[in-house]
BAKEKE-201709 format. One record per residue (C-alpha): residue in three letters; z, y, x; residue number from 1. Coordinates in pm, 1 decimal, padded with zeros to 6 digits. Example, Ala and Ser with C-alpha at 12.3 -4.5 7.8 and 13.67 -1.06 7.14 Angstrom:
2
@res = ALA | w = 00780.0 | v = -00450.0 | u = 01230.0 | n = 1;
@res = SER | w = 00714.0 | v = -00106.0 | u = 01367.0 | n = 2;
This chain:
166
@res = UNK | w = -03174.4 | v = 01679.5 | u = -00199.9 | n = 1;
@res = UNK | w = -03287.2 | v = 01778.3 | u = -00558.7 | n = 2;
@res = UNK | w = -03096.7 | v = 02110.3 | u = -00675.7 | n = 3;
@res = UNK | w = -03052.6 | v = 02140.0 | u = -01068.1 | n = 4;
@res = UNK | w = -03051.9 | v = 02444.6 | u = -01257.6 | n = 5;
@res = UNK | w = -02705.9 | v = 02494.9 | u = -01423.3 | n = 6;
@res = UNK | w = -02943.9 | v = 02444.8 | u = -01729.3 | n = 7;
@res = UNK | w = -03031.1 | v = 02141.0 | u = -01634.6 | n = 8;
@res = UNK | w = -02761.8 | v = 02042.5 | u = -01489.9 | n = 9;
@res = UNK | w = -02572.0 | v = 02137.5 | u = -01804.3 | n = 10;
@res = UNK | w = -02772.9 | v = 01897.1 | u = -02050.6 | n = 11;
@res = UNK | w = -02752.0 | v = 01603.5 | u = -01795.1 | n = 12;
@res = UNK | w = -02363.4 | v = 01602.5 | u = -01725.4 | n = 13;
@res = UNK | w = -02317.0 | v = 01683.9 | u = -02126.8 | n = 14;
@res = UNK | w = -02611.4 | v = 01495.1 | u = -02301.0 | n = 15;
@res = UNK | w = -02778.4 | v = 01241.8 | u = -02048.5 | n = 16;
@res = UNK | w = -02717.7 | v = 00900.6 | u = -02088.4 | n = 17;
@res = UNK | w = -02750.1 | v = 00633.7 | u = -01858.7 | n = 18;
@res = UNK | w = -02506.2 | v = 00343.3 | u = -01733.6 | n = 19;
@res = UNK | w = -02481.5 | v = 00555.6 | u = -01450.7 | n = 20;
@res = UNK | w = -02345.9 | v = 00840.0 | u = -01624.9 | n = 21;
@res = UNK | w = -02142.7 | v = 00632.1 | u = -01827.6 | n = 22;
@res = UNK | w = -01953.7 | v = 00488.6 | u = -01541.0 | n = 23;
@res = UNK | w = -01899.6 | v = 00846.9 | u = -01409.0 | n = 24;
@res = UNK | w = -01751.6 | v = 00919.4 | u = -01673.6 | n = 25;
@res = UNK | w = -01487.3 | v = 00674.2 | u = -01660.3 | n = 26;
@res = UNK | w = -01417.1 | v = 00726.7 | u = -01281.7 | n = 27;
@res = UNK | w = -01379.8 | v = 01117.8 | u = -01423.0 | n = 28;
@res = UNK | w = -01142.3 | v = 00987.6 | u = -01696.0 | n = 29;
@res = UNK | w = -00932.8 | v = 00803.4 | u = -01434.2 | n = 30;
@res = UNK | w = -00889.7 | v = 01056.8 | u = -01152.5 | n = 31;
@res = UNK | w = -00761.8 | v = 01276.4 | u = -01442.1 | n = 32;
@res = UNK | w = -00567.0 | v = 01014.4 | u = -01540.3 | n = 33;
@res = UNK | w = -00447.3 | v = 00976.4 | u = -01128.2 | n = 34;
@res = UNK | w = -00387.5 | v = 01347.7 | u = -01146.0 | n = 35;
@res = UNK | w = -00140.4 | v = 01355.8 | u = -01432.3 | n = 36;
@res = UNK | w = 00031.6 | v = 01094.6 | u = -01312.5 | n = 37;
@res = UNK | w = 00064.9 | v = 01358.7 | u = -00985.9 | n = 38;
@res = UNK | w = 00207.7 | v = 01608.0 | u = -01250.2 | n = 39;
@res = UNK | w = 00454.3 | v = 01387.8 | u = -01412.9 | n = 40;
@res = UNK | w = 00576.5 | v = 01250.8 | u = -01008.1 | n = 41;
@res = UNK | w = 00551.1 | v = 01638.3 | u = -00898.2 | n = 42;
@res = UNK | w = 00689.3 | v = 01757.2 | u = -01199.9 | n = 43;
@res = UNK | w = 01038.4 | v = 01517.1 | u = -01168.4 | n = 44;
@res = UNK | w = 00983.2 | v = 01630.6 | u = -00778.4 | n = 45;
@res = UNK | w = 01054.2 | v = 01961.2 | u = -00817.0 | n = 46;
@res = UNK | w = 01304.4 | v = 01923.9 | u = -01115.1 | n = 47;
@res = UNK | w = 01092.2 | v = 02060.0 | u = -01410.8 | n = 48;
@res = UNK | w = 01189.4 | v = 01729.3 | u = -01541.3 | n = 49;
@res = UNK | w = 01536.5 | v = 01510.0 | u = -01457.0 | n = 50;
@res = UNK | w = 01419.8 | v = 01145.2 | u = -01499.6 | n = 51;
@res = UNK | w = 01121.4 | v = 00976.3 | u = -01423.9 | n = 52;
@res = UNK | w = 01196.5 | v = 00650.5 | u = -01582.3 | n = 53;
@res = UNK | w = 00947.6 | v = 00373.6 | u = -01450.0 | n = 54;
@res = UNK | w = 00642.1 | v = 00276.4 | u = -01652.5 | n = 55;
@res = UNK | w = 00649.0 | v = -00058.8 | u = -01524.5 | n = 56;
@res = UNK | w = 00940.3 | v = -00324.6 | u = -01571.4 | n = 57;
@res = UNK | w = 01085.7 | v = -00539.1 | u = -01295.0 | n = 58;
@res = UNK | w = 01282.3 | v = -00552.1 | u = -00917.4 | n = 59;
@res = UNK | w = 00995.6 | v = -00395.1 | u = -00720.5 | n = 60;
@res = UNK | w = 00992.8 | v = -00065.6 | u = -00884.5 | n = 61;
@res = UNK | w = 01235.3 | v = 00229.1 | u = -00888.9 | n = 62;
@res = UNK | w = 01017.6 | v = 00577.7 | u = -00981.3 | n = 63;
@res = UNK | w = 01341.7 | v = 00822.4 | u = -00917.0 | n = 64;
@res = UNK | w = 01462.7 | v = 00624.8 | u = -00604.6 | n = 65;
@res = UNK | w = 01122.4 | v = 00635.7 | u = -00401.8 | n = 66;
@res = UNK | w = 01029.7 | v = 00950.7 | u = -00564.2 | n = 67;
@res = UNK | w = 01320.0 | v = 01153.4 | u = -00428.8 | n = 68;
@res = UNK | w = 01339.7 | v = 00993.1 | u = -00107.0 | n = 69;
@res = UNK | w = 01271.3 | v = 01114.2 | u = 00263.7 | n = 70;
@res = UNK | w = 00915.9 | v = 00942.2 | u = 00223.2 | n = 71;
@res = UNK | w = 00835.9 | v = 01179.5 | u = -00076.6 | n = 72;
@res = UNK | w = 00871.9 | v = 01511.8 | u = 00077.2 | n = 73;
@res = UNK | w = 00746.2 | v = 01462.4 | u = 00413.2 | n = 74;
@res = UNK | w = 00390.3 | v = 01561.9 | u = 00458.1 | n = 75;
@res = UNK | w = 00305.7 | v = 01940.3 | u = 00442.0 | n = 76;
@res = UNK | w = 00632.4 | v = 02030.6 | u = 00338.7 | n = 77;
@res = UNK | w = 00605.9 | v = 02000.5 | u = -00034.7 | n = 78;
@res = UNK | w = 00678.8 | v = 01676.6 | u = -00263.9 | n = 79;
@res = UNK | w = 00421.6 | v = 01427.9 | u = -00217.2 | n = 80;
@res = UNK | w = 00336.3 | v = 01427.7 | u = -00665.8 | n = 81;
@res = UNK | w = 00145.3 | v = 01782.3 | u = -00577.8 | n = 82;
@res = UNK | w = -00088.8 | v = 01634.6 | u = -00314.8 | n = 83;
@res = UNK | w = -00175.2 | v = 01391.1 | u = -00529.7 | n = 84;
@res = UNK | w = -00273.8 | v = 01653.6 | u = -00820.6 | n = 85;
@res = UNK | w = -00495.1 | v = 01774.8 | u = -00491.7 | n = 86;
@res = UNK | w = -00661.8 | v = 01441.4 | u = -00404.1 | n = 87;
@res = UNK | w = -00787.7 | v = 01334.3 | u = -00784.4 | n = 88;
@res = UNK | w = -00891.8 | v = 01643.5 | u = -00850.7 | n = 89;
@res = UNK | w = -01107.0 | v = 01620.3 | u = -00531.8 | n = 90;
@res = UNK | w = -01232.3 | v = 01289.2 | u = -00638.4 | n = 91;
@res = UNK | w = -01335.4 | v = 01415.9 | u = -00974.4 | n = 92;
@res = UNK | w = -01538.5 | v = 01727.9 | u = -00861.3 | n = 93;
@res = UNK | w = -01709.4 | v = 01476.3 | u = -00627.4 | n = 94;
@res = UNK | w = -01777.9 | v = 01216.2 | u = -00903.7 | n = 95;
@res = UNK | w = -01880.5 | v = 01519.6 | u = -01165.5 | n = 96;
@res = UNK | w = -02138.6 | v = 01686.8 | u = -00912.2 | n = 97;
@res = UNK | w = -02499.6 | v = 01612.6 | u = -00912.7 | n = 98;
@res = UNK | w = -02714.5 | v = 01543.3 | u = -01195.6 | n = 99;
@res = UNK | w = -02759.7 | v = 01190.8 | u = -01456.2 | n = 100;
@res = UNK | w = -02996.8 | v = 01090.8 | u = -01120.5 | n = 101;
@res = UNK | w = -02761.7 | v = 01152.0 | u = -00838.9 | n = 102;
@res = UNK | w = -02814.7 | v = 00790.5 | u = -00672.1 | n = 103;
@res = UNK | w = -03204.1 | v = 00890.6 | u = -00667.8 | n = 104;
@res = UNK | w = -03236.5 | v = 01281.3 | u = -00608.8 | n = 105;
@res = UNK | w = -02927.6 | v = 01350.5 | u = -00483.7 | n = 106;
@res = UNK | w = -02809.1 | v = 01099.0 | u = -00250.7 | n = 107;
@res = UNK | w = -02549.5 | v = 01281.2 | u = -00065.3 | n = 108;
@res = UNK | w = -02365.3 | v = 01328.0 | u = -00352.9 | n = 109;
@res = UNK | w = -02342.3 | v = 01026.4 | u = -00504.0 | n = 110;
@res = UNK | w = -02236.4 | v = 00863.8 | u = -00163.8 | n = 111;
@res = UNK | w = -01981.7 | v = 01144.0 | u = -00105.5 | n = 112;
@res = UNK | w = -01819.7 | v = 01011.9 | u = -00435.7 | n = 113;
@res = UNK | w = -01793.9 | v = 00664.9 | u = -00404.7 | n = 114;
@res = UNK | w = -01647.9 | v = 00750.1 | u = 00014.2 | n = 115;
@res = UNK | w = -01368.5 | v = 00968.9 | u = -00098.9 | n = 116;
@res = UNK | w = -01266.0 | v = 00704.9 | u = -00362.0 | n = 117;
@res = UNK | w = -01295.1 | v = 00456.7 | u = -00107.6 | n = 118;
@res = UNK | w = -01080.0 | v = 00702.8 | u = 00083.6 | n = 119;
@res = UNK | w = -00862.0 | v = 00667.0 | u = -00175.1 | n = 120;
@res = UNK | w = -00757.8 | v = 00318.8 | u = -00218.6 | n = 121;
@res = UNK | w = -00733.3 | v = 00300.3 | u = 00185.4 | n = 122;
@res = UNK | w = -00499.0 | v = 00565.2 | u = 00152.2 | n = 123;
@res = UNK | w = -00304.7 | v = 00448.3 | u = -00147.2 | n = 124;
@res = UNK | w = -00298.0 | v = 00111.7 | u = -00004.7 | n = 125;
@res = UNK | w = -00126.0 | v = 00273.2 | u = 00340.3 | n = 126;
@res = UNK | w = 00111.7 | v = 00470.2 | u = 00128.5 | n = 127;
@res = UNK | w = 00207.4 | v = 00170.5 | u = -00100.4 | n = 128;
@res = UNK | w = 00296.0 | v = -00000.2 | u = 00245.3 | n = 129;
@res = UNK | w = 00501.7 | v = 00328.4 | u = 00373.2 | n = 130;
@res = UNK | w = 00693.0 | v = 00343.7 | u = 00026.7 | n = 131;
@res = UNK | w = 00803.1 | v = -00008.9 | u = 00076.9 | n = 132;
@res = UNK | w = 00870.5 | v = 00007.6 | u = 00397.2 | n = 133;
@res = UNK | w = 01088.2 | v = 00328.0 | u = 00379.4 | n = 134;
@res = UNK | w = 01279.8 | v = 00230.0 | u = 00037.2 | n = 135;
@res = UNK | w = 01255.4 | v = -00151.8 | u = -00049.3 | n = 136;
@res = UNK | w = 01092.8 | v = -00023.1 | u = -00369.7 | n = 137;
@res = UNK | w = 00774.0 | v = 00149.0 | u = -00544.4 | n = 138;
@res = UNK | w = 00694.2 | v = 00401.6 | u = -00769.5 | n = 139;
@res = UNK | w = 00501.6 | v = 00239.3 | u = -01079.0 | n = 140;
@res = UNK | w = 00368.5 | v = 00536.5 | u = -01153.1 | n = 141;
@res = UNK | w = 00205.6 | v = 00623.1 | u = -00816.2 | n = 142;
@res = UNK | w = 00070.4 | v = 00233.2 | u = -00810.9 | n = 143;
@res = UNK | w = -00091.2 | v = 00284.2 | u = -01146.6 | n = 144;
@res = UNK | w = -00255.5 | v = 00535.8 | u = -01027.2 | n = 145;
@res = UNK | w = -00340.4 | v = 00312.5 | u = -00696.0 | n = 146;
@res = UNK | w = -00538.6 | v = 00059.0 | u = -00986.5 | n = 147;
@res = UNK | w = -00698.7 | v = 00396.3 | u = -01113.6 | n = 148;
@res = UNK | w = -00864.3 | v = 00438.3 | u = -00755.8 | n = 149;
@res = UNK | w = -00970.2 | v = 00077.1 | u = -00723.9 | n = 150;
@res = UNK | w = -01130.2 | v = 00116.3 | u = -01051.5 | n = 151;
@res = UNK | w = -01270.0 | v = 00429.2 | u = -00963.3 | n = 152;
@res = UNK | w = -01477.8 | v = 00308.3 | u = -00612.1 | n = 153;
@res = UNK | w = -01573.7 | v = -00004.9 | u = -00862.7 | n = 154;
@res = UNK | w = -01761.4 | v = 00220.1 | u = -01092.2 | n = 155;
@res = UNK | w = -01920.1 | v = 00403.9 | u = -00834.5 | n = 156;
@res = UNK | w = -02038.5 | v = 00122.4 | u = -00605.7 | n = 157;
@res = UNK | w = -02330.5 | v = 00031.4 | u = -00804.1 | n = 158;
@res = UNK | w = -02461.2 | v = 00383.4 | u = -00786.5 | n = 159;
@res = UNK | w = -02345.5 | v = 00409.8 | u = -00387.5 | n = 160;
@res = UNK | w = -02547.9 | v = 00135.6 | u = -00307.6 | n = 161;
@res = UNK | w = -02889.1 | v = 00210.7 | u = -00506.9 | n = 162;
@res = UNK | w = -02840.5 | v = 00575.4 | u = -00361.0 | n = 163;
@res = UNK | w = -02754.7 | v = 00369.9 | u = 00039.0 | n = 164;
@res = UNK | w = -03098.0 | v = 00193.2 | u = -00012.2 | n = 165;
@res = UNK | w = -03302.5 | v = 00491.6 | u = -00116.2 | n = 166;
């Protein structure tokens, strides 16, 4: 694997330009997208905030009902908003390392990226089923950020795969 100087490295994550980088970009934009929406959930969690009205309409969701239920607080003893600040902001330092050629010279990383947001939507898609299971409802907010991970492994695939076949 192909180590950059932070020069280099610098001018390639700021500068370079390729659809490559351009699609890393976006997969940055949405796991800080994911982790706000971990801030708002953690935020209403731990009472900074009273209501977390939903930010989708209809039956199926109820933010404040699933998101101060049993199912919220019970890993690692803290609400579950704050792990998900955790997880995005793992998936962007993963999508932001390695240089405008990651899928070439720097394989591991590029691969490492487009796993954890696989890990991701597996996970998301496990705790969509838990949340529903445990309150007959969902939190829009945490399934919007559940589409922000599926986008996220789609913009990473293409580079995952040249980087597999290298």
């Amino acid at each position: 694997m192909q180590t950059l100087s932070p020069a280099r490295l610098s001018a390639e994550l700021r500068t370079g330009r390729n659809p490559d980088l351009t699609r890393r970009r976006w997969a940055l934009g949405l796991s800080f997208g994911g982790a706000v929406i971990g801030m708002v959930v953690g935020a209403y969690q731990t009472g900074m905030i009273r209501r977390l009205p939903d930010i989708a309409p209809g039956r199926l969701f109820d933010a404040e009902k699933v998101d101060a239920s049993d199912y919220a607080y019970k890993r690692a003893q803290t609400a579950d908003g704050l792990l998900m600040i955790v997880t995005y902001a793992v998936t962007a330092a993963l999508v932001g390392a390695g240089g405008a050629n990651r899928a070439g010279d720097q394989r591991p990383l590029a691969l490492a990226a487009a796993a954890k947001a696989a890990a991701d939507v597996v996970l998301n898609m496990k705790l969509a089923r838990e949340e529903w299971a445990d309150n007959q409802a969902l939190c829009s907010w945490c399934q919007l950020a559940n589409v922000f991970s599926v986008a996220t492994l789609a913009l990473l695939t293409p580079e995952a795969l040249r980087a597999a076949r290298a």
